[in-house]
C-alpha positions in Angstrom: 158.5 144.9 107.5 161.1 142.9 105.9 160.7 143.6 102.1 162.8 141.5 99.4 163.8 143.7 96.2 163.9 141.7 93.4 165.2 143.9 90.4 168.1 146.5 90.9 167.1 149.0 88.6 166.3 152.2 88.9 162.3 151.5 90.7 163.9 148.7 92.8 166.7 151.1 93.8 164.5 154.3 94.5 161.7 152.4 96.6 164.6 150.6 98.6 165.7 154.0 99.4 162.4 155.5 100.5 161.4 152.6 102.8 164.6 152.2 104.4 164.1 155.5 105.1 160.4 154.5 107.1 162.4 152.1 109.5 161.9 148.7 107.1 164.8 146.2 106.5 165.3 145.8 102.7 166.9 143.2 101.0 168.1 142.9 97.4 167.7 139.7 95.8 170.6 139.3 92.9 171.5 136.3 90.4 175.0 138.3 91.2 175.7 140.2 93.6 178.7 141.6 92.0 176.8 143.6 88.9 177.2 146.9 88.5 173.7 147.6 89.5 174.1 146.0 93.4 177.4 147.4 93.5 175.7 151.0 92.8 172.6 150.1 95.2 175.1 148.8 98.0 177.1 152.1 97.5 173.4 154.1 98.2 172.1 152.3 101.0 175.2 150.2 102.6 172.7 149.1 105.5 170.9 147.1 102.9 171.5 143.5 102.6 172.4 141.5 99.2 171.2 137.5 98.7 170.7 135.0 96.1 166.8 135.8 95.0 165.2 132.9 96.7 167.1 133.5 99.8 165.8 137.2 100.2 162.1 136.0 99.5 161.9 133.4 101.7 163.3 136.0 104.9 160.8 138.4 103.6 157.7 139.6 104.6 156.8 141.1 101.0 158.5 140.9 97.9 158.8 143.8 95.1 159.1 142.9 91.8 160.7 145.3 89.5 162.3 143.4 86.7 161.7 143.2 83.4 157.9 140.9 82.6 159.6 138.6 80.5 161.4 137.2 83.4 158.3 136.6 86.0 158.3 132.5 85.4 161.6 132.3 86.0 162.1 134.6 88.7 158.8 132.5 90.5 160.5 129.2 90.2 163.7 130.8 91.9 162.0 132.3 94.4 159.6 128.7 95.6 156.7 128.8 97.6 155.8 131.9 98.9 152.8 131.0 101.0 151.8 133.8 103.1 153.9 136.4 102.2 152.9 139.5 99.6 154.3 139.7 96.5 153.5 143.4 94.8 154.4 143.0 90.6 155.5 146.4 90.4 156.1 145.0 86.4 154.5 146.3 83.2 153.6 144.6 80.2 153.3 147.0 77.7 156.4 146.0 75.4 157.1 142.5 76.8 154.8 139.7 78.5 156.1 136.5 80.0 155.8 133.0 77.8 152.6 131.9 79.2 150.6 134.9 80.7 149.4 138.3 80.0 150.7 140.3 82.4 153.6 139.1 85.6 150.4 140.1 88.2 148.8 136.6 86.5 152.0 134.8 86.2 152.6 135.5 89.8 149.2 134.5 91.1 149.4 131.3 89.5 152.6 130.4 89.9 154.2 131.8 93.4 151.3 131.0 96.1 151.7 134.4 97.7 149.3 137.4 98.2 150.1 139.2 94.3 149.0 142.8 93.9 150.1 145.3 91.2 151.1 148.3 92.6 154.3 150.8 91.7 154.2 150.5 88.2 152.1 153.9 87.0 154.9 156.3 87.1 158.5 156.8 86.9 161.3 155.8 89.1 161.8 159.9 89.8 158.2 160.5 91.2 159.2 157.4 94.1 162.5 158.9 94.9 160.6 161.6 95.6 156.6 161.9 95.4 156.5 165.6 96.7 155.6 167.9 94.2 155.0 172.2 94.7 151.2 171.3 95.1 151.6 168.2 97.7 152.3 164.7 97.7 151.4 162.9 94.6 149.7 159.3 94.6 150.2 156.2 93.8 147.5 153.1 92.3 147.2 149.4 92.5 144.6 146.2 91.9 144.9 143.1 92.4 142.2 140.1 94.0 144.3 140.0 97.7 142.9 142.3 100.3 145.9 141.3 102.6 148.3 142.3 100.0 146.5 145.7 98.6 146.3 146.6 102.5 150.2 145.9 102.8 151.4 147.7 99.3 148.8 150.8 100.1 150.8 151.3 104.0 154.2 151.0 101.9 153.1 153.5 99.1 152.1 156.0 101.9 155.9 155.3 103.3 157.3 155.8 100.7 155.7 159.6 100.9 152.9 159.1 98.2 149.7 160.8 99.4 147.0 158.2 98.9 147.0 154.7 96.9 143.8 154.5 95.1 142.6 151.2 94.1 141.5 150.4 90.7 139.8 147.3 91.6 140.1 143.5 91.4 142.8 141.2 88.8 140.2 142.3 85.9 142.1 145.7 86.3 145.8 144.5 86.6 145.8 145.3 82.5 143.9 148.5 82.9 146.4 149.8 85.4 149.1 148.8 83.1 148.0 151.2 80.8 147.5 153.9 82.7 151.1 153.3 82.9 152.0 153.7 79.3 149.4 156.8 79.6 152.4 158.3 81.7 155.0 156.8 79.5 153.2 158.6 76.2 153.1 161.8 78.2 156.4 162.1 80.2 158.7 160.1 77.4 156.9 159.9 73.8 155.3 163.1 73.9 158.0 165.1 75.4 156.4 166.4 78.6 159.3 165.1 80.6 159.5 162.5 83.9 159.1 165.7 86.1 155.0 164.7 85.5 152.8 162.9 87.7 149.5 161.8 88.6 146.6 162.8 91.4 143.2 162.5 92.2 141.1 165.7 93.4 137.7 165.9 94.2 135.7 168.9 94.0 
């Protein structure tokens, strides 16, 4: 696939790593491509390509968006019409929302015209550099209304080496899923357990 990253941070930066890794062509989409951050990405995968945001989404194929919520307007009206291509909000709004919508999932639905699912938000940036813990891989959630774009981010989380991506349902869950984020942010960060923490399903 060709996947666009918007957001250089540290999620951005460690699921560029992982799908490169599983063949895909990334690029990162930067207001400037001379920060610090795409300078340190660019050092870490040189293969992958830097462009102005809406350049890199409209070359894509799907769109990861790892930024900050606060920013989802904006970053849709820089991006245009994304018509047929999957956007995955990989966002949470547990601190900060955008202007005009609960959570960056809604924001995006309304506002981009692409496939929007939630999806790489429910742990930290660690567990997708590497998802293999001593007892196997660990896994990875999303919801969202698009079956074409829950069917897209579930083959990427298994590239990216999580064991399954379980689906919490339809956009009535995107909030629900966002906190089960902050349930991993309360146990890895506020109550002390550290990042080295993650979550799986078993079945008896």
């Amino acid at each position: 696939m060709k996947i666009a990253i918007i957001g250089a941070g540290n999620v951005g930066g460690a699921l560029a790593a992982q799908w490169q890794k599983a063949g895909h062509t990334i690029t990162i989409g930067a207001r400037d491509a001379d920060s610090p951050k795409i300078q340190k990405i660019r050092a870490e995968l040189p293969t992958a390509a830097v462009a102005a945001i809406r350049e890199a989404a409209q070359a894509a194929d799907v769109i990861l968006v790892a930024t900050p919520p606060q920013f989802a307007e904006d970053i849709a009206a820089q991006m245009g019409s994304l018509n047929g291509k999957v956007l995955i909000d990989a966002t949470n709004s547990v601190r900060t929302r955008p202007e005009n919508y609960p959570t960056a999932y809604h924001a995006f639905a309304a506002l981009s015209g692409a496939e929007v699912v939630k999806c790489f938000n429910t742990t930290g940036f660690e567990n997708m550099a590497n998802p293999l813990y001593p007892s196997g891989a660990i896994d990875m959630f999303l919801a969202g209304d698009s079956a074409t774009a829950k069917q897209a981010a579930r083959q990427l989380a298994l590239d990216a080496g999580f064991a399954e991506c379980w689906d919490f349902g339809g956009a009535d869950k995107v909030q629900l899923l966002e906190q089960f984020a902050l349930s991993w942010i309360n146990l890895a960060i506020m109550q002390g357990h550290g990042r080295d923490l993650a979550f799986k399903v078993v079945r008896r």
